[in-house]
C-alpha positions in Angstrom: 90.9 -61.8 31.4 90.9 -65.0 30.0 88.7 -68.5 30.6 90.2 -69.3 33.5 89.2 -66.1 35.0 87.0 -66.5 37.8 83.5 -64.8 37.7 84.1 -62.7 40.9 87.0 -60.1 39.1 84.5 -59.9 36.1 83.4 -56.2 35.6 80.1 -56.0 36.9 80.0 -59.7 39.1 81.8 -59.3 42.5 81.5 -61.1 45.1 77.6 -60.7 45.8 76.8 -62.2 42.8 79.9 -64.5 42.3 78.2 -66.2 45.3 74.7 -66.9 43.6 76.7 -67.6 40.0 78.8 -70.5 42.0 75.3 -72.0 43.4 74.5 -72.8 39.8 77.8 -74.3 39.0 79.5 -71.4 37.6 82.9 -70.5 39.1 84.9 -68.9 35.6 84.4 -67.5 32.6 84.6 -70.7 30.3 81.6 -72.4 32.8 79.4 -69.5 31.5 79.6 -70.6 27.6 78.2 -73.9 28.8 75.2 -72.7 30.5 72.1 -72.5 28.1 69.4 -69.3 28.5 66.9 -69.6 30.7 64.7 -69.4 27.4 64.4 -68.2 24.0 61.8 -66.5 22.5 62.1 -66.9 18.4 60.9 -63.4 17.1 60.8 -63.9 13.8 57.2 -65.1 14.0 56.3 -61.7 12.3 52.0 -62.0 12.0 49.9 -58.6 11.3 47.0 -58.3 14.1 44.7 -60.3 12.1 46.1 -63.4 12.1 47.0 -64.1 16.0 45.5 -66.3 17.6 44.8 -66.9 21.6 48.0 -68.2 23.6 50.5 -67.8 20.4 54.0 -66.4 20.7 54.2 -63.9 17.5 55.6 -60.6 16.8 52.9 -57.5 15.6 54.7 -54.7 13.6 52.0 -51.9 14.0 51.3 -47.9 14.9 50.4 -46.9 18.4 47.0 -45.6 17.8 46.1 -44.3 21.3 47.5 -44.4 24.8 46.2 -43.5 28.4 47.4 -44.2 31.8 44.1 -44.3 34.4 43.9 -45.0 38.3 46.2 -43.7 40.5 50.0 -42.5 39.0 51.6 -42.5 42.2 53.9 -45.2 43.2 53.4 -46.4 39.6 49.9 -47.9 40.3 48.4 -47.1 37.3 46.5 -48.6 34.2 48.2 -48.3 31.2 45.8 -48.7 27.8 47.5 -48.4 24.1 45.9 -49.5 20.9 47.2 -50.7 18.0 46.7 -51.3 14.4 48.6 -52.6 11.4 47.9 -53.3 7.8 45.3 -55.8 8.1 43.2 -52.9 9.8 42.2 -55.5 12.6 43.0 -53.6 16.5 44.6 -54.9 19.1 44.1 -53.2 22.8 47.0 -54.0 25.5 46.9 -53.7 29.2 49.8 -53.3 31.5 48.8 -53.1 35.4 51.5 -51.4 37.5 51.9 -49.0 34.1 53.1 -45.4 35.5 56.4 -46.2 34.5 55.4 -46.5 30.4 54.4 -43.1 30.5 
């Protein structure tokens, strides 16, 4: 394989997906070192519970402190509840609808 080789006879591609790669412009290899990410998420915004603040990007290093899934666990329809803590002993409860799958 080399640049010039086109998306299609890339492991994994074929001609499904070749077809929706092409739509955005990308027919080889070499077109796909061009395209930019969809988006990137910076992760070394490392912040302990305490100091987050409503709407921020940040990543929590803490222990899983509890965990429950509720509702109905059938076709993954559940609630799934964990808290967490960290140093700064503040909590932090997340939610995830559609949860059976975490458990």
């Amino acid at each position: 394989m080399d640049l010039t080789t086109p998306l299609m006879y890339v492991k994994g591609v074929g001609p499904a997906r070749a077809k929706m790669l092409e739509a955005k412009g990308l027919r080889v290899v070499e077109d796909l070192l061009y395209y930019p990410p969809f988006r990137y998420e910076d992760r070394s915004n490392v912040k302990t519970i305490a100091q987050l603040a409503p709407g921020e990007m940040a990543t929590v290093i803490a222990e899983v402190r509890s965990a429950r899934l509720s509702g109905l666990r059938r076709k993954n329809l559940g609630l799934f509840e964990a808290a967490f803590s960290d140093a700064s002993r503040a909590t932090l409860l997340g939610k995830w609808f559609h949860g059976g799958y975490l458990t």
